[in-house]
N, C-alpha and C positions, 0 to 999 in steps of 0.2 A: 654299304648299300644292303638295303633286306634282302632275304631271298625270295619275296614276293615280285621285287621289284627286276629282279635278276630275269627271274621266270619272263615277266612281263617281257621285256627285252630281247629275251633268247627267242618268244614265240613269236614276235614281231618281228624278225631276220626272214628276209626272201629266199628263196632255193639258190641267185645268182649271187645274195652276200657267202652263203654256207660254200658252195663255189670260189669263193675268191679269197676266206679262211681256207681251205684246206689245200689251195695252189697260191697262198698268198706270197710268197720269194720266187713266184714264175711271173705273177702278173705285177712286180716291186721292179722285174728286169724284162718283162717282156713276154707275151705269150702269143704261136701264130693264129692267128682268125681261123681259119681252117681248121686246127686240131681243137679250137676250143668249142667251135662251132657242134664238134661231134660230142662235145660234154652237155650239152643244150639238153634243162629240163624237157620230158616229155608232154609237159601240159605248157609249153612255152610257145608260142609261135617266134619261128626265125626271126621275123622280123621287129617285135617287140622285144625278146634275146638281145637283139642288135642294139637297140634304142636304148634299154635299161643299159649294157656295157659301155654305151656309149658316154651315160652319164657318170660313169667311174674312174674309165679308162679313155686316153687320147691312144688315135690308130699312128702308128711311125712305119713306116719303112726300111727294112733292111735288106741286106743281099744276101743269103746261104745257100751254097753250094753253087755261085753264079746265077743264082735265082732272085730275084726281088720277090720278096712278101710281105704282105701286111702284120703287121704287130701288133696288139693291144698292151698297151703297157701304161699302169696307174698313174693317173693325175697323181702331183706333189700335193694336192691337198687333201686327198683324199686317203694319202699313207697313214699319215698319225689315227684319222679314225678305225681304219681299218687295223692296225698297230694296237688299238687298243681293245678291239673286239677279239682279236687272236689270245693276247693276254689273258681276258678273259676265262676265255674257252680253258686254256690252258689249266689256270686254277681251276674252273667247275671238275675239270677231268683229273687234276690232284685229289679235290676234296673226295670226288666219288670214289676213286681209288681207298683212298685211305677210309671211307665209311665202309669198305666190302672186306677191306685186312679187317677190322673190328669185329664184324658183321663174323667175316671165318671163324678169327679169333674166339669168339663168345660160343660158336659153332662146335667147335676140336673141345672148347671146357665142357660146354654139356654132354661130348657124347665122352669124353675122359669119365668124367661125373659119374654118369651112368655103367659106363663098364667095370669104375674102381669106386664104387661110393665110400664105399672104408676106407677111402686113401685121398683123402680131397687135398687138390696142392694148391689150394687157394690159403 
């Protein structure tokens, strides 16, 4: 895949996808409505919040602590997509890593360079 098309992609993710990568093994096993509620974009109304989860995640029921609460916890159909936008992520944030070691790297020789030019270890 280009990296045109990558971009494209990446800028097309909502703030509740970027949400559900970076708690994606909470909402795989379950996350409470309440606690997620308080991660709710600020340009989101609660109740579209709710609509869009709605359409990713099925709500369950559980008991903690002799409590019954609400769960959102991800549709099976919607793991492998989300599974593979994680992956993603994962690579973009290798490659940039390893462009910013080079990026050093190229950094420490020019200023070596400079302070020993009679001594170039290239």
């Amino acid at each position: 895949m280009t990296q045109a098309k990558k971009d494209i992609i990446r800028s097309s993710r909502s703030n509740i996808d970027d949400i559900i990568i970076d708690h994606f093994k909470q909402f795989k096993n379950g996350v409470i409505i309440s606690q997620l509620e308080l991660r709710k974009p600020q340009d989101k109304i609660l109740k579209h919040y709710q609509l869009a989860m709605n359409n990713i995640c099925s709500i369950v029921w559980r008991t903690v602590n002799g409590q019954r609460k609400r769960f959102y916890k991800m549709k099976e159909e919607m793991i492998p997509i989300y599974e593979s936008m994680l992956e993603e992520d994962v690579e973009e944030k290798e490659a940039e890593a390893q462009s910013v070691d080079q990026e050093m790297q190229k950094m420490v020789m020019n200023i070596y360079d400079q302070q020993y030019p009679y001594r170039s270890c290239r």
